[in-house]
C-alpha positions as CSV (number, residue, x, y, z in Angstrom):
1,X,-6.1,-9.0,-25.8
2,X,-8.1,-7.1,-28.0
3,X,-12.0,-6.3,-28.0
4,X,-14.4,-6.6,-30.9
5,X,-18.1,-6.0,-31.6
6,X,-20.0,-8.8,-34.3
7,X,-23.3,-8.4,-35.3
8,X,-25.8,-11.5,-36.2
9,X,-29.1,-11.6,-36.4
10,X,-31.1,-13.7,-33.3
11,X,-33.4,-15.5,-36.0
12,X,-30.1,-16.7,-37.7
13,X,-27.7,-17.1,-34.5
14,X,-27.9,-15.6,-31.3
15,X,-26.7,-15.6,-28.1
16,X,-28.8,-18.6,-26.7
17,X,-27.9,-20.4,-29.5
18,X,-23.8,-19.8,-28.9
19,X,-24.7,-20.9,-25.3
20,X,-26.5,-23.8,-26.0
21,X,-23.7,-24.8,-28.7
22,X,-20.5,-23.4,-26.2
23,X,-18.6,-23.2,-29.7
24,X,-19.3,-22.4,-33.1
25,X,-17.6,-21.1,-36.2
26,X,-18.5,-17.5,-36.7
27,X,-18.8,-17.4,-40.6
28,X,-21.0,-15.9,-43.2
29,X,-19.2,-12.5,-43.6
30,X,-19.3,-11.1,-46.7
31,X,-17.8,-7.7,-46.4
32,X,-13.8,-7.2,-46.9
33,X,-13.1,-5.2,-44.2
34,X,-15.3,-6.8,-42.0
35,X,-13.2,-9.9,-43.2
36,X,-9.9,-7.9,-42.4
37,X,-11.4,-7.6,-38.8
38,X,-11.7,-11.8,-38.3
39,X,-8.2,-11.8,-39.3
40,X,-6.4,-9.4,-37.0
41,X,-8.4,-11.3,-34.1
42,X,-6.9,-14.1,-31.7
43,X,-7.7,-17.0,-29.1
44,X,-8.5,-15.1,-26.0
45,X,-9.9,-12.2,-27.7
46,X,-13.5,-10.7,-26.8
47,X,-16.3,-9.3,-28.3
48,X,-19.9,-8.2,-27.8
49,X,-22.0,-10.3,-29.5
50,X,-24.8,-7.8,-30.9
51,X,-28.1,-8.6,-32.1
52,X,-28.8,-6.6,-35.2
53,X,-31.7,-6.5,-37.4
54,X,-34.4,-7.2,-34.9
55,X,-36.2,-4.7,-32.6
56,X,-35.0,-3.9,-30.6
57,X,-31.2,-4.5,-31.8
58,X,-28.6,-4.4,-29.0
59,X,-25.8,-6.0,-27.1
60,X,-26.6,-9.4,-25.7
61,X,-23.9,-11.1,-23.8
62,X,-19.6,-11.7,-24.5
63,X,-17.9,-14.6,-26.5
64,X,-14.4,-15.3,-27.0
65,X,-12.8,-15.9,-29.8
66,X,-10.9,-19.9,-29.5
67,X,-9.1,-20.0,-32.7
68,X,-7.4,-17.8,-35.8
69,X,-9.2,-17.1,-38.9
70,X,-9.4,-19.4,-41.2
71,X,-10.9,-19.8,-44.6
72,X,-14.7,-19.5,-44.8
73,X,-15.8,-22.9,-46.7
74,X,-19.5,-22.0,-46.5
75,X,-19.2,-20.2,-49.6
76,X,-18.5,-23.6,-51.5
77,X,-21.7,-25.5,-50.2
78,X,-24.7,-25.3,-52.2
79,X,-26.7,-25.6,-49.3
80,X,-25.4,-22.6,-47.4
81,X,-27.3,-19.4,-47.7
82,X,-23.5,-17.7,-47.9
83,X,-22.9,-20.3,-51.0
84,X,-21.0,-18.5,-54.0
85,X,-20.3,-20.3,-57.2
86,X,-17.5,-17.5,-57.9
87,X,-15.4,-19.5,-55.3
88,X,-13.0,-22.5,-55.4
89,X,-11.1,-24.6,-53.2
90,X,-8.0,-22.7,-54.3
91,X,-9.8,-18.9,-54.0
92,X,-11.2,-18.8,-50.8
93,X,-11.6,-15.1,-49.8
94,X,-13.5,-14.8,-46.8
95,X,-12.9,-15.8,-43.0
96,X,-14.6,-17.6,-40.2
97,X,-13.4,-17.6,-36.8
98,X,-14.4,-20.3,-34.3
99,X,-15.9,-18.6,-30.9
100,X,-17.4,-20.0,-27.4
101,X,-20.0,-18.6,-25.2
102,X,-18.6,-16.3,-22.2
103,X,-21.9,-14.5,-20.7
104,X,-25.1,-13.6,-21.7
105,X,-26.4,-9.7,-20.2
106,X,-29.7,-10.4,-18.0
107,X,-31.0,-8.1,-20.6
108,X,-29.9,-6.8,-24.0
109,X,-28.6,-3.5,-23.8
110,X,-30.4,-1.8,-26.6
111,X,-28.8,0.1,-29.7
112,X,-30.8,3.1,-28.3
113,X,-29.2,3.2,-24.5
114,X,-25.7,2.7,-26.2
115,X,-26.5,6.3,-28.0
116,X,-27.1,7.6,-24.7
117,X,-24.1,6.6,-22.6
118,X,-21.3,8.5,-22.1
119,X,-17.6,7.3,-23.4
120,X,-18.8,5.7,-26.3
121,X,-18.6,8.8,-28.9
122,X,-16.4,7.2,-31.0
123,X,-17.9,3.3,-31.0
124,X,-17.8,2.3,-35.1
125,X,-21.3,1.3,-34.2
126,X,-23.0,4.6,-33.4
127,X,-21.5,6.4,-36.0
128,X,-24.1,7.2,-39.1
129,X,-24.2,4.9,-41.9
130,X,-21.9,1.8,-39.6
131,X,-23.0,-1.2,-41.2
132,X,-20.1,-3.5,-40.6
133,X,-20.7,-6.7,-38.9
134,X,-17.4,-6.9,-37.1
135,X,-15.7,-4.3,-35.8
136,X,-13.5,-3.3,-33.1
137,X,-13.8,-2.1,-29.6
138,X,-11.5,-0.2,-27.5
139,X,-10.6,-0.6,-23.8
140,X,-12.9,2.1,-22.2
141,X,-15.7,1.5,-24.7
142,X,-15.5,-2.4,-23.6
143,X,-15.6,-1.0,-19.9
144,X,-18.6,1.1,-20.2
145,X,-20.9,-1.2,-22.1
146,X,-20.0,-4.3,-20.1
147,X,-20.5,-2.2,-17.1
148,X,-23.8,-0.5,-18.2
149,X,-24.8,-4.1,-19.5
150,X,-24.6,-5.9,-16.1
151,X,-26.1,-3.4,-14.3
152,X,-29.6,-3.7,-15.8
């Protein structure tokens, strides 16, 4: 099993919304090596589901990831904010993934107290200029937020 991070905004998706739904596809990525991410990931893997672009931004709860990648078709409907007339039925480049609801934190555990805790020096998502929306997570970084996360 592996462990991941994916950002989304809370005014798009969030966490209550992935509870309320217990699945959902996990599309709308638009960045290749983000993309190369929802690839490598399988049924049964985690990740921390991160709100991002709010205030404050943080880690919210855990999903699990139900089913491989497969190809992203929002970028062929009109009415999807992710549509892209560049893109055919035949060129498909980007990935969704389909994910269910595993826990939501009692609290988010804010991009700020993730600076300050010890372990996670080399987290993707504390280094400067980390802007990718998937990303992955090792072992002992997974243990120490999950850890710090239930325990507010």
């Amino acid at each position: 099993m592996q462990y991941w991070l994916m950002k989304s905004e809370p005014d798009v998706f969030s966490i209550d919304d992935l509870a309320r739904l217990g699945t959902a596809p996990w599309d709308g990525v638009r960045n290749y090596q983000a993309r190369n991410m929802l690839q490598r990931m399988e049924p049964g893997d985690l990740f921390l589901f991160y709100h991002s672009s709010c205030t404050p931004p943080g880690v919210a709860g855990i999903g699990r990831v139900v089913g491989a990648a497969y190809p992203d078709r929002t970028a062929l409907d009109r009415a999807s904010p992710y549509h892209d007339p560049r893109f055919t039925e035949t060129k498909l480049p980007w990935k969704a993934v389909d994910v269910a609801h595993e826990e939501t934190f009692p609290q988010l555990l804010s991009l700020s107290a993730l600076r300050n805790l010890p372990g996670l020096e080399e987290l993707p998502l504390l280094r400067r200029g980390s802007r990718l929306s998937v990303m992955p997570v090792s072992t002992g970084e997974w243990e120490v937020i999950v850890l710090a996360a239930r325990q507010k």
